[in-house]
N, C-alpha and C positions, 0 to 999 in steps of 0.2 A: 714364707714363700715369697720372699723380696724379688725374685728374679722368673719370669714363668716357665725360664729355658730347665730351670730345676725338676718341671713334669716332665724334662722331654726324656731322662735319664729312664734305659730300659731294666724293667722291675727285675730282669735277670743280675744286673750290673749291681744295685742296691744291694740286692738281696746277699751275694757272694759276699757283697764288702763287710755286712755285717757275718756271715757264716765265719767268714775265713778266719828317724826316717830317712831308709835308706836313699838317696835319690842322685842315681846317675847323671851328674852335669855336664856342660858344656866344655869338649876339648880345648886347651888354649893355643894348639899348635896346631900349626896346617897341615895337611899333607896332602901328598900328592902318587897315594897308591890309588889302584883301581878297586875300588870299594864293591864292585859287582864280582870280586875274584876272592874275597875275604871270605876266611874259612872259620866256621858257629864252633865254637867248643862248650859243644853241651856238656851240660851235667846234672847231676841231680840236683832239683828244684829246691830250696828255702823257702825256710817260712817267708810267708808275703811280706815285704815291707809297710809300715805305718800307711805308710801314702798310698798302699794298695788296697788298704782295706785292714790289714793285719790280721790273726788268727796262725793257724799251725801249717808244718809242710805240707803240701797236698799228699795224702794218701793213696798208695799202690793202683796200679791201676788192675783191673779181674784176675789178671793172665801173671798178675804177680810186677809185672815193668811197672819203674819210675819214671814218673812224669819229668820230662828234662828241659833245662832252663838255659838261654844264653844270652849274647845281648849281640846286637847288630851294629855298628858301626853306620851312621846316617851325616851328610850332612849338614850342620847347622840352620844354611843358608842356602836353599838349593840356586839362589842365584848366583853363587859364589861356591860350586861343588868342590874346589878344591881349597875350600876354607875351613875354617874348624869345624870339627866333629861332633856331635852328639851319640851315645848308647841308648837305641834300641830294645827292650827287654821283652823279650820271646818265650813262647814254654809250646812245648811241643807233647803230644802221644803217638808216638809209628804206630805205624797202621797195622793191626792185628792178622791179614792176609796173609796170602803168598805171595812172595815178593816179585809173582811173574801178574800179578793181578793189582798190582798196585798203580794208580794215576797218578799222584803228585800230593802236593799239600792240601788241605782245604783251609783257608785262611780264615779266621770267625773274627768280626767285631760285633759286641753285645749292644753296645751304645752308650749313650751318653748324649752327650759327648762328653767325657771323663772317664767312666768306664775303667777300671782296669781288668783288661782280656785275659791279664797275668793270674790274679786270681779269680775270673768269672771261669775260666773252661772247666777247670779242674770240679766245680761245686757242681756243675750241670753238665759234665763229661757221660753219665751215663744216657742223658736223653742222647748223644749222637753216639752212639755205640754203633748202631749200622754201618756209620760213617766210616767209619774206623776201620773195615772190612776191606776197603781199597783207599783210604787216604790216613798218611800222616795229618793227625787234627791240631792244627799252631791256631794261635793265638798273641796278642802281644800289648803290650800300652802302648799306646799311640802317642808322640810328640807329645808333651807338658803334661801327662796322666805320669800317674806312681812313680817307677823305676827310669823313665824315659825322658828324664832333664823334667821332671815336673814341677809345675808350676806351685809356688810357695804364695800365700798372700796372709790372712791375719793368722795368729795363732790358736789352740783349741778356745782359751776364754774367750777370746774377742770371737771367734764363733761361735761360742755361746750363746754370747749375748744379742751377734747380727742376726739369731734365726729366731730369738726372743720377741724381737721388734714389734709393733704395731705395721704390718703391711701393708693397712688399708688405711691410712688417712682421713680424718674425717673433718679436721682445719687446717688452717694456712700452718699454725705448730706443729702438727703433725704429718703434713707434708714438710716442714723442712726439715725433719728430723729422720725423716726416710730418705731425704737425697743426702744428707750431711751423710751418713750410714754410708749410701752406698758408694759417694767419692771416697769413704775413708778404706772401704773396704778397697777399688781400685785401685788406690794409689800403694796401699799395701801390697799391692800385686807387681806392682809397676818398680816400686823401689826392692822388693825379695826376688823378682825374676825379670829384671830388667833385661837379660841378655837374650832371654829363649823367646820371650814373650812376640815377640815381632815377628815368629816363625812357628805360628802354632796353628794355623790355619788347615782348614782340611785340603785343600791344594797342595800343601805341604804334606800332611798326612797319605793322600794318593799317592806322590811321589813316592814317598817310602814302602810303601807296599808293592808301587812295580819294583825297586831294586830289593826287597823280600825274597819277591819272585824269582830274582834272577841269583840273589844268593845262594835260595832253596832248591836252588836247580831245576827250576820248571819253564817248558818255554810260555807257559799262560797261566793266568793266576784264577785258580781253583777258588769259590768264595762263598763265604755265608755272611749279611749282612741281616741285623734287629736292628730295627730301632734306628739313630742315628746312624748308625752303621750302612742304611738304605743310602742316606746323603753320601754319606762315602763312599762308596759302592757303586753309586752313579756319578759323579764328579770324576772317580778314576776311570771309569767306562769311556765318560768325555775325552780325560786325556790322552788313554790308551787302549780305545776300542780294539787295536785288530790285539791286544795281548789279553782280554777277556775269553779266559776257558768256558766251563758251566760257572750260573753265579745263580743264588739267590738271594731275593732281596724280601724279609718277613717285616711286619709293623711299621707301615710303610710311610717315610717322610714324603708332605709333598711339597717338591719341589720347587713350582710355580710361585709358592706362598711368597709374602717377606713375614720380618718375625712381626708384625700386627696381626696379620691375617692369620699366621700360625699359631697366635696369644689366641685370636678368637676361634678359631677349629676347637680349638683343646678345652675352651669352655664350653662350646657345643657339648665336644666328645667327654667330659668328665661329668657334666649332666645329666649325658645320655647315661651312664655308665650309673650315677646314683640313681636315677629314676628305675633303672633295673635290678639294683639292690634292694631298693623299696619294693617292687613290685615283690621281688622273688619272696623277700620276708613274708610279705603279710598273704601272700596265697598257699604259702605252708599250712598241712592241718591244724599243726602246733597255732596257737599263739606266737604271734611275733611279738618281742619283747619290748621292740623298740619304737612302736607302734600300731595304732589298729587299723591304722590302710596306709597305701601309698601316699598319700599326701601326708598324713598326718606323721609318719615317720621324716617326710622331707621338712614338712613345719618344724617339729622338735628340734630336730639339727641346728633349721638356722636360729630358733631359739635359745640352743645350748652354745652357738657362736657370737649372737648378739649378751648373751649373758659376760661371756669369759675376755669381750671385748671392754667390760667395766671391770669385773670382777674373775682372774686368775683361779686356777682351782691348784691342788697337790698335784703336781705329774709325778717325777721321778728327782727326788730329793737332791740337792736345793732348788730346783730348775720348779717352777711353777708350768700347767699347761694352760697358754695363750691363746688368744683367736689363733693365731698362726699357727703355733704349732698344731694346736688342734684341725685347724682345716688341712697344713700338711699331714698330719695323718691319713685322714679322710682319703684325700687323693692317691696316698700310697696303697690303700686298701684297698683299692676300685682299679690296679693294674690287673689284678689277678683273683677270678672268682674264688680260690683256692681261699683268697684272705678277707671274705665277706662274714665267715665266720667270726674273725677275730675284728669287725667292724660294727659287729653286732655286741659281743661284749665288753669292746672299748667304748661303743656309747654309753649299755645301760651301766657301763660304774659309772661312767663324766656323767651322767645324769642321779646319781646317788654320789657326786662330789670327787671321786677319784679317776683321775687323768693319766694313769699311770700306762694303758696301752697304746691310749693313742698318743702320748708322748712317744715312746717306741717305734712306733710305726714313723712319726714323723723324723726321727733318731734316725731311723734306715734311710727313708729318703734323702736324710742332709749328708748321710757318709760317716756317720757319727759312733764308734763302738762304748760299750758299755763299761770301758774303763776311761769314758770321757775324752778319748782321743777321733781327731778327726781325719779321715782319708785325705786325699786332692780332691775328689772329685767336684765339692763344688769349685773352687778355685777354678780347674781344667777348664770345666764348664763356660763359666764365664768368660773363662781367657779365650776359649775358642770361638764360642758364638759369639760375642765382641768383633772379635777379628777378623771372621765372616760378617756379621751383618753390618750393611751402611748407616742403617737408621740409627738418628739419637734422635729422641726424646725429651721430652719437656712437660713437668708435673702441670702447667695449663695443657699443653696437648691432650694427656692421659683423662687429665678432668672431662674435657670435650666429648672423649670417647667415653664415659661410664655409661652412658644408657645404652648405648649399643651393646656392650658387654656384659650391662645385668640383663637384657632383653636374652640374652643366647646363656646365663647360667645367673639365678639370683645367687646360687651360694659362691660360687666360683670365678665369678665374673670381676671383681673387684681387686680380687687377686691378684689374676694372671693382668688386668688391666695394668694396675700399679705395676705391676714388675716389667710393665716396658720401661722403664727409667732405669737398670740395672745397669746399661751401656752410657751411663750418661759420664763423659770425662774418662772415657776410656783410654788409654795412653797410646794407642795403637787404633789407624784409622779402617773400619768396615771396610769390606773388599767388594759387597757386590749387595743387591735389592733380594738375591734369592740366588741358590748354585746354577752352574748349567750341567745338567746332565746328559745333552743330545750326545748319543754315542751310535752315529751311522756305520756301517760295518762292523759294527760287535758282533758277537755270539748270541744266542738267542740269550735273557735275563726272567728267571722267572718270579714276578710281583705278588707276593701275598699279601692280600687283604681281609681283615677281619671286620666282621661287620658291627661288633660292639666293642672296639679298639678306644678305651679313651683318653688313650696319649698321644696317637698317629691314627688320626680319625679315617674310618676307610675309603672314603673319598681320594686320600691322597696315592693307595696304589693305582686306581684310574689314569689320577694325572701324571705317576709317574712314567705308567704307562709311554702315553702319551710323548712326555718331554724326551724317553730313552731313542722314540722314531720307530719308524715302520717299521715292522719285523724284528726287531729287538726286542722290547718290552712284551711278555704273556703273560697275562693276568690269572689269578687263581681265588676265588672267594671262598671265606672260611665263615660260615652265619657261628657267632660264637660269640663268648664275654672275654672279655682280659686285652692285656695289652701282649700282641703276636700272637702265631697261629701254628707253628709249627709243636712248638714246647709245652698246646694244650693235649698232645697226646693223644689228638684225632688222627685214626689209622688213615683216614680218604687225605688230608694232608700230607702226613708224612709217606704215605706211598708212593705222593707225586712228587714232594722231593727228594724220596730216596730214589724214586725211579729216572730222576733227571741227571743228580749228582751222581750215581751211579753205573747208572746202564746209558747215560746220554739220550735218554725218552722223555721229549717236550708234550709235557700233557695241553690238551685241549682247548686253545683258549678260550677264554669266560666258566671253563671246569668251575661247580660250584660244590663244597663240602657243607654237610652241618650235620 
């Protein structure tokens, strides 16, 4: 977990990538059509590209229709709109309705930032089935994810071996051998996608989604944002309030943060997030396996992390599992109550010697499939939060801060601290301290927060609240576990955003679900 921006990736977007290289480059000629008048020749969808995740073509959708795929024409540079182009990669489902009852597209980004939307919709299409009833549901990779001019940087081995690593330093040799790592991996980024790289920012990404809009023929853009997706979702808002239809924003980034502050939330919130896996375990009638109280199940762990930080165990042949891998496991298992389960018997094997699940689990969060090949996403990742944030860092800086951030997560804290260096020599200089979301005159935006979120701590719909402006931002509290709140299947949830996106009915604000 060399980079902390790696938690930020929403467990829906992993998860697709392993369910589920081609990669649409940079045009070298100019042109000078009107790109808001270009006509999508859909068609039926492909298997996902490598970089999308990989896996088979998306399968039918109920009513018997194929999910359909095209790519957009974007671009490069939008400071230069009539300069080279970049491909867009879209996948759409029309909407199952009557076609006198249809509104428009509803646009979904899952998060990330890497994310491919290409193959995320298709794997969790049937959770928005309602949607479907008046909106065509698209979807797409955003600038430097999969299909969309994606960002290339080391190869599957060398990712191998940079997710192998020691992340947590514990001498001057092992701090240098974590920044050596991670210039090697930058520069690897910087020399395979030198051309896009400069234009991968989500200011960029906004842009592209109003000319979506206008491609898809809408005069406002219909929206669902998870996860990163919330950042994006409020930055386009900023740009282009009055062309904000219905929008909702689930698993909510905050804003206000820069990425220090947002490294220290997520050790808060991934904390919070074990302390409640412990609890849940050991108040079962059963025997918890993995300990006989909350503490003492949180002790083991970091016992089984302090052990594997000397001593490696068997993951998944030839790959050993590492502190790191092992704690990204962990973290990927605490997105979603759904996989507390499988966090429960990935410890008690790594505690009888075999590391085989929670390599997997860490496998998913890096983008990784089981034929050893790896997605963009982290690459995307990096290349976007770079690009966005200002700060670089400095392994004395990070030192300074450990106590602050074993104080807010002893297992977690060291992690996400380290991996503020991730940006260190990044080829492409940070755009800002934190996004501006202020979007006055928008449509109303409705904020979902989950109150045991521990990748987008719920704090942060508050503040997004807040940064969107008066009467824009409505808040909606979801008391629940997992990372987002729509997709945990609570009907008080999703009645209010079906009831929004649909019928146009702004539920109440401070509404609380549980």
């Amino acid at each position: 977990m060399p980079n902390p921006s790696r938690l930020r990736a929403a467990a829906l977007t992993v998860t697709a990538l392993l369910l589920s290289s081609l990669v649409t480059g940079c045009g070298d000629d100019a042109q000078d059509e009107d790109l808001t008048a270009q006509q999508l020749g859909w068609k039926d969808c492909p298997a996902p590209s490598q970089a999308e995740g990989g896996g088979s073509a998306p399968s039918p959708l109920p009513n018997g229709d194929q999910w359909q795929c095209a790519t957009m024409k974007a671009p490069l540079d939008w400071d230069d709109p009539e300069g080279d182009t970049i491909g867009i990669a879209l996948i759409r489902a029309r909407a199952g309705g009557d076609e006198s009852s249809r509104i428009g597209s509803l646009v979904f980004n899952f998060g990330g930032p890497g994310g491919s939307g290409v193959s995320t919709l298709p794997a969790f299409g049937d959770e928005y089935a309602a949607l479907r009833t008046r909106y065509d549901l698209v979807s797409f990779d955003p600038r430097g994810v999969g299909r969309s001019a994606g960002v290339r940087c080391e190869n599957d081995q060398q990712l191998d071996a940079y997710f192998q690593q020691d992340a947590t330093p514990d001498d001057a040799g092992e701090r240098t051998a974590l920044l050596d790592n991670t210039k090697d991996f930058n520069a690897a980024c910087e020399k395979n996608s030198r051309k896009v790289l400069p234009h991968v920012r989500t200011t960029d990404a906004a842009r592209d989604m109003d000319l979506m809009r206008q491609v898809l023929g809408d005069d406002r853009l219909y929206y669902f944002g998870i996860s990163y997706g919330t950042e994006l979702g409020g930055v386009y808002a900023h740009l282009f309030p009055r062309n904000v239809g219905r929008a909702v924003f689930d698993a909510v980034v905050d804003p206000t943060q820069t990425s220090e502050q947002g490294s220290l939330a997520q050790a808060k919130g991934f904390q919070l997030a074990l302390d409640n896996f412990a609890e849940d375990c050991t108040s079962k009638t059963e025997d918890c396996p993995v300990g006989d109280t909350a503490q003492d199940v949180k002790d083991r762990i970091a016992r089984l992390l302090t052990d594997l930080d000397g001593k490696p165990i068997p993951g998944v042949f030839p790959r050993p599992l590492t502190q790191s891998a092992a704690t990204n496991g962990i973290a990927q298992a605490l997105y979603s109550q759904d996989f507390w389960e499988y966090l429960t018997e990935g410890l008690e094997q790594a505690y009888a010697g075999d590391g085989r699940i929670l390599m997997l689990l860490s496998d998913l969060m890096n983008g990784r499939s089981q034929n050893g090949e790896y997605s963009n996403i982290a690459a995307a990742n990096v290349s976007v939060n770079c690009s966005d944030d200002k700060a670089r860092h400095s392994t004395a800086y990070v030192a300074e801060k450990l106590p602050e951030f074993r104080a807010a997560s002893s297992l977690f804290g060291d992690f996400l601290a380290w991996g503020l260096v991730g940006c260190t020599d990044w080829a492409v200089p940070g755009a800002a301290d934190h996004p501006d979301v202020s979007a006055p005159g928008s449509a109303p935006i409705l904020v979902v927060g989950n109150t045991g979120d521990p990748a987008t701590p719920y704090e942060g719909a508050r503040k997004m609240v807040a940064a969107l402006g008066r009467g824009v931002g409505v808040e909606l509290t979801y008391k629940g576990q997992g990372h987002g709140a729509y997709g945990s299947g609570n009907q008080c949830v999703q009645a209010a955003v079906n009831g929004y996106l649909l019928s146009g009915k702004v539920p109440a604000a401070g509404t609380v679900c549980s």
